[in-house]
C-alpha positions as CSV (number, residue, x, y, z in Angstrom):
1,X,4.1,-18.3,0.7
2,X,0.9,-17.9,-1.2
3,X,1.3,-18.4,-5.3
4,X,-0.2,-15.3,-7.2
5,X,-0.4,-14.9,-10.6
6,X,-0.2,-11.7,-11.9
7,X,-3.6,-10.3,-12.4
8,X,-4.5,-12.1,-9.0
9,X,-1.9,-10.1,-6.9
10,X,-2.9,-6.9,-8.9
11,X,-6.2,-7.9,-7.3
12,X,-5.5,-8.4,-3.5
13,X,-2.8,-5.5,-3.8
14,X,-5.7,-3.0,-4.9
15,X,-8.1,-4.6,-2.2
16,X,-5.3,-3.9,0.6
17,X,-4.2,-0.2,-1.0
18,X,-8.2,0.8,-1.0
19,X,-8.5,-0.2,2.8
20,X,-5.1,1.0,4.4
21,X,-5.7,3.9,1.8
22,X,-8.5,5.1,3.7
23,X,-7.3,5.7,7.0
24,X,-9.7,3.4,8.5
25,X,-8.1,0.2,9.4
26,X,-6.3,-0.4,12.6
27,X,-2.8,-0.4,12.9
28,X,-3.2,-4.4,13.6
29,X,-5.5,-4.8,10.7
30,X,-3.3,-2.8,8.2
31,X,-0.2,-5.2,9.5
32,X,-2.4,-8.1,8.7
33,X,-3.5,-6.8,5.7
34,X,0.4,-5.9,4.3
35,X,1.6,-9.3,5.9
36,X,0.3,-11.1,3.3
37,X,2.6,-9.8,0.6
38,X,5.3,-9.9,2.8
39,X,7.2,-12.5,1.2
40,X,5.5,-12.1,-2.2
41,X,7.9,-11.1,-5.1
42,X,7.2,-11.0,-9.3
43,X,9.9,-13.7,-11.2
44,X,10.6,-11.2,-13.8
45,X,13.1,-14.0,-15.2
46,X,10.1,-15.6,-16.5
47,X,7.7,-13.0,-17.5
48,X,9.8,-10.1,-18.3
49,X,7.8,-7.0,-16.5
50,X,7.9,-4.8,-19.7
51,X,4.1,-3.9,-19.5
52,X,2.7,-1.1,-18.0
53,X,0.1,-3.2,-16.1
54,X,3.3,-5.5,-14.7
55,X,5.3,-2.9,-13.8
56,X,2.6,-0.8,-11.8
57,X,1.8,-4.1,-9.7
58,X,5.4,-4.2,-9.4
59,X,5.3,-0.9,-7.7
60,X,2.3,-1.2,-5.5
61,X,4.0,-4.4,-4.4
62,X,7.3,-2.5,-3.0
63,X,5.0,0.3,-1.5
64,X,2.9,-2.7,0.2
65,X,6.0,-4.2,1.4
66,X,7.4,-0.9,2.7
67,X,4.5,0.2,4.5
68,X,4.7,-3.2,5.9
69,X,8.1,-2.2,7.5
70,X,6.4,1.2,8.4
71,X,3.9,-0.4,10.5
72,X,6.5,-2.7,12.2
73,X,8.5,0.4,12.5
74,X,5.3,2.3,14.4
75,X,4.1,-0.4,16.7
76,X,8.6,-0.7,17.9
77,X,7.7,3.4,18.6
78,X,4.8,2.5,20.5
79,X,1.6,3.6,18.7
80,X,-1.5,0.9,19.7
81,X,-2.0,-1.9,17.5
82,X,-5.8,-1.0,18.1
83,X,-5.1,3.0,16.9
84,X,-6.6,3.8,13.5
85,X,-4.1,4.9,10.7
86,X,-4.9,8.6,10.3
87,X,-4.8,8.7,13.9
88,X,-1.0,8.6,13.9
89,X,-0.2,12.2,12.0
90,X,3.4,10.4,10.9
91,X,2.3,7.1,9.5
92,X,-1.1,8.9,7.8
93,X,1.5,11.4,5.8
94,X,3.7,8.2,4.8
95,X,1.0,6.6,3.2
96,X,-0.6,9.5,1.9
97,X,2.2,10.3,0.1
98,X,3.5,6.6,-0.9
99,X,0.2,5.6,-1.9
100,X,-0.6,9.0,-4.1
101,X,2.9,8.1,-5.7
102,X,2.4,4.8,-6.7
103,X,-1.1,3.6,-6.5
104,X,-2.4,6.8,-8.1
105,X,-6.3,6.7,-8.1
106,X,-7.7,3.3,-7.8
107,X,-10.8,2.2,-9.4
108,X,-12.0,5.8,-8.8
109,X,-11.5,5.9,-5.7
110,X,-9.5,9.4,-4.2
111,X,-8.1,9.6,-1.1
112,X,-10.0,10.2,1.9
């Protein structure tokens, strides 16, 4: 497991939303992009997550980590690792919706 601090994950998570955001990725690619934070977590013990800026990277982390399960879940129902996300009507909806939820409009940039 990779050691993040917190603006550092904020970071990679916003780099992974913006791409699996778009549509455009593979299902493959997004796997390997949300595999990454698979086992990533925030010690709120130590740094209580009171801020705003915590507690959003919080969120975006539990959205990456679902749609990780999502994209598990979607290759076990046989969609092709080399399909594009907003091929697959059920999976773009998911992430359309998860990602408008908790990721909100990053850096500017809307959805599709």
């Amino acid at each position: 497991m990779k050691p993040y601090t917190l603006d550092v994950l904020a970071d990679e998570l916003n780099i992974a939303l913006r791409a699996i955001r778009r549509g455009q990725p593979t299902l493959q690619e997004a796997q390997q992009l949300t595999a990454q934070f698979r086992e990533a977590f925030i010690v709120s013990d130590l740094f209580p997550n009171e801020s705003g800026f915590a507690q959003g990277v919080e969120a975006r982390l539990a959205v990456i980590q679902d749609l990780d399960l999502a994209l598990e879940r979607a290759r076990a129902q046989g969609a092709a690792g080399d399909e594009r996300l907003h091929d697959i009507p059920f999976l773009d909806m998911a992430l359309q919706r998860s990602l408008a939820y908790v990721a909100g409009n990053l850096d500017g940039i809307p959805n599709r």
